[in-house]
C-alpha positions as CSV (number, residue, x, y, z in Angstrom):
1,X,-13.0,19.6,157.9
2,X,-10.8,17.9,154.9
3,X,-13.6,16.5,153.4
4,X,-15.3,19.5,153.7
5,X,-11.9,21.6,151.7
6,X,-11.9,18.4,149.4
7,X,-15.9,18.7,148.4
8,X,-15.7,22.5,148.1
9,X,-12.6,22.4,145.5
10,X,-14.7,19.9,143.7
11,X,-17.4,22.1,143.5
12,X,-15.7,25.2,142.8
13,X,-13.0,23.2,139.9
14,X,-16.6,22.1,138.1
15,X,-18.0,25.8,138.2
16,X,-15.2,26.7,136.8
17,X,-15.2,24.0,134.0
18,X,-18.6,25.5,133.6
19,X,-17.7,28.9,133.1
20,X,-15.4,27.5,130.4
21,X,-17.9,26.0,128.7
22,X,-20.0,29.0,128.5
23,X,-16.8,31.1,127.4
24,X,-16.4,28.6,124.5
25,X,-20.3,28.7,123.5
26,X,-20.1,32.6,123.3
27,X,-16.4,33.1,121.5
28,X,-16.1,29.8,119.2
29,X,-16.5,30.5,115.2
30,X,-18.9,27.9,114.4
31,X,-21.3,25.3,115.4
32,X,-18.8,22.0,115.5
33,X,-16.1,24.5,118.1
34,X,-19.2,25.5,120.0
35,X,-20.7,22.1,120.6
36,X,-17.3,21.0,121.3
37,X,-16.9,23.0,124.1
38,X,-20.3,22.6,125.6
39,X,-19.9,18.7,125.5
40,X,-16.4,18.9,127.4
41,X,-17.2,21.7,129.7
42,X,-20.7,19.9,130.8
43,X,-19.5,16.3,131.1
44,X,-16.3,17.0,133.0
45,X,-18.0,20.2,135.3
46,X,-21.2,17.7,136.3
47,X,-18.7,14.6,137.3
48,X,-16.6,17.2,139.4
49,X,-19.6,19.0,141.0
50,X,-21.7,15.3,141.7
51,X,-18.6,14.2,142.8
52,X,-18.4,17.1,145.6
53,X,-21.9,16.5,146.3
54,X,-21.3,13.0,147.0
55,X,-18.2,13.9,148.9
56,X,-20.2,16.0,151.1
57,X,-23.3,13.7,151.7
58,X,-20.7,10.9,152.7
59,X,-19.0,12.8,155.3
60,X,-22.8,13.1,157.4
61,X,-23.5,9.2,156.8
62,X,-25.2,8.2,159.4
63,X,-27.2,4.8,158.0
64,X,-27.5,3.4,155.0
65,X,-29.9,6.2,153.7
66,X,-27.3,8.6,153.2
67,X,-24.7,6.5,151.8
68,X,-27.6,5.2,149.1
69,X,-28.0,9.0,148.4
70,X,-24.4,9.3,147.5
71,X,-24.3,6.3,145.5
72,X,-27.2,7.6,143.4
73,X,-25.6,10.9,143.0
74,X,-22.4,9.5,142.1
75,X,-25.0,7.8,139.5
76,X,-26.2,10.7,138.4
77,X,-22.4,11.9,137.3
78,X,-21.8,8.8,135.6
79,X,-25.2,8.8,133.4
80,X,-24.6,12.2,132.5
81,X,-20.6,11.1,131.5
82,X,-21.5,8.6,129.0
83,X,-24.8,10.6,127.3
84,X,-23.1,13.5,127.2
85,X,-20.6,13.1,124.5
86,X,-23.2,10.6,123.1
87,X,-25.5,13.2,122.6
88,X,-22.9,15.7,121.4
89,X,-21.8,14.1,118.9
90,X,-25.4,12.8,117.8
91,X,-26.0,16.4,117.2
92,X,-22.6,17.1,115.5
93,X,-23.5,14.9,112.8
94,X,-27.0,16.1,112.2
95,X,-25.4,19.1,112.0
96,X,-22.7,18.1,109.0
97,X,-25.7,16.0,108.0
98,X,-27.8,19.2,107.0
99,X,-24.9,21.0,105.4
100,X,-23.5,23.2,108.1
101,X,-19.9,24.1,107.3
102,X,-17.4,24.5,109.3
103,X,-15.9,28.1,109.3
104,X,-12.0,27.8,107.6
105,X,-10.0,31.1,107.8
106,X,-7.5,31.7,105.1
107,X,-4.0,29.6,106.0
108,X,-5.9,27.4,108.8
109,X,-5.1,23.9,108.6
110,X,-8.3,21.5,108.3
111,X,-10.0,19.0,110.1
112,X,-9.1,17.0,106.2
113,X,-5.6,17.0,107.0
114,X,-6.3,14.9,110.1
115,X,-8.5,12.4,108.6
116,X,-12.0,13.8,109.1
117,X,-14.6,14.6,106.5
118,X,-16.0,18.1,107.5
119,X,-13.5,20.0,105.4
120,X,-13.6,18.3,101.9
121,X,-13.5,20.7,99.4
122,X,-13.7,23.9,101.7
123,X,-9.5,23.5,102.4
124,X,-8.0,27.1,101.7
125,X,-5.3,26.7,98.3
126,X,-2.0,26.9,99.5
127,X,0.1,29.9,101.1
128,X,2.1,29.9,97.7
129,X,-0.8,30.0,95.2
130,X,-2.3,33.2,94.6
131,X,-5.7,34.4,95.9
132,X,-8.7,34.2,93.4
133,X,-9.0,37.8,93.6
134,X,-5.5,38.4,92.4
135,X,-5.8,36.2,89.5
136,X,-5.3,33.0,90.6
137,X,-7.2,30.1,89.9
138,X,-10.0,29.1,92.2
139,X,-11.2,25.7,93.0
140,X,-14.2,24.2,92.5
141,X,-16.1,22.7,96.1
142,X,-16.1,18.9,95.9
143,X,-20.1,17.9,95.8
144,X,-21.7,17.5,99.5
145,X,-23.2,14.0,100.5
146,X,-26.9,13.5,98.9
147,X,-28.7,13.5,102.4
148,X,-32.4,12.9,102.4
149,X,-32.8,16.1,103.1
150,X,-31.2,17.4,100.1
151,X,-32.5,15.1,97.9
152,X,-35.7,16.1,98.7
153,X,-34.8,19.9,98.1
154,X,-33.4,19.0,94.7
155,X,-36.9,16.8,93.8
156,X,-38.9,20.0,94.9
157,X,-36.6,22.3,92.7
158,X,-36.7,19.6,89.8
159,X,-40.3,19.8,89.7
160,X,-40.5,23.3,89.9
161,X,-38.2,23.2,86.8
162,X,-40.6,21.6,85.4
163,X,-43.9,23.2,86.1
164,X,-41.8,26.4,84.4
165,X,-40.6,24.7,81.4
166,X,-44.2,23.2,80.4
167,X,-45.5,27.0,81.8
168,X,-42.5,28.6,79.0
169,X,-43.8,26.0,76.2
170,X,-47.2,26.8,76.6
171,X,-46.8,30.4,76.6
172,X,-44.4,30.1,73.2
173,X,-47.5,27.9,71.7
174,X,-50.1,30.3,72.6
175,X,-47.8,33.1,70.9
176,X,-47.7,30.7,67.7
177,X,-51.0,29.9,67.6
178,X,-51.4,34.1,67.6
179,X,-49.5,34.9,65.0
180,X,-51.7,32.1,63.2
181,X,-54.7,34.2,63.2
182,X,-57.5,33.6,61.3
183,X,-57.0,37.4,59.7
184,X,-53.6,36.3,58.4
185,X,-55.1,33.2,56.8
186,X,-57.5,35.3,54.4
């Protein structure tokens, strides 16, 4: 009967965790808040709810059978504790990686001020500057990171460049080369 309380407020505490998760993923601004929330809220929900499930399979042991079930369950939550925030954070930084920025509302401190690198040159100018819009200066964004990604962007738009230079050059030399007629010669 305990076990059976104990095992059913596991169950219920990681649905709960869950339903925070899924709260997070619907209200949070931006990508880095939302997979924030899904990492915490899935990790700590599935270690609660195996947890109760092991709890429960336990308290019917009746051989070795059901006690290797529990262990593998109990497995189960610990596999998904450590690839969890692996994986998380594995897609965090493909995210920064490709150039999704974090969303910075006017006066909110920055992940820069703690020490991390998604905020570098997006930080909001201070509360006693004036906004661009009312005549104050604006700064300029520091560069992003050359990713491969981008530097293939920038190769493709080089060559583009290109093509509509030599396209501009040969149009100017075919308009010389009109204005050159043979009529004006004689």
């Amino acid at each position: 009967m305990l076990l059976d309380a104990l095992s059913v407020a596991l169950i219920v505490s990681g649905l709960f965790f869950f339903f925070g998760a899924v709260v997070g993923l619907v209200r949070f601004p931006d990508f880095y808040t939302r997979m924030h929330a899904a990492g915490k809220g899935d990790t700590l929900s599935t270690l609660l709810i195996t947890a109760g499930m092991a709890i429960q399979v336990l308290q019917h042991i009746h051989g070795p059978v059901e006690a290797l079930v529990a262990i593998k369950v109990l497995a189960i939550g610990l596999f998904i504790m450590l690839t969890s925030p692996t994986s998380t954070h594995a897609l965090m930084k493909a995210g920064y990686d490709d150039g999704i920025e974090p969303v910075v509302k006017h006066g909110m401190r920055g992940v820069r001020d703690l020490g991390g690198p998604f905020l570098e040159g997006a930080r909001p100018a201070p509360a006693e500057a004036e906004p661009a819009a009312a005549g104050g200066a604006k700064k300029k964004a520091a560069p992003r990171k050359k990713t491969p990604a981008r530097k293939a962007a920038s190769k493709k738009t080089a060559a583009k460049k290109a093509t509509k230079k030599k396209a501009t050059k040969k149009a100017a030399r075919k308009k010389a080369a009109k204005k050159k007629s043979p009529r004006d010669e004689n």
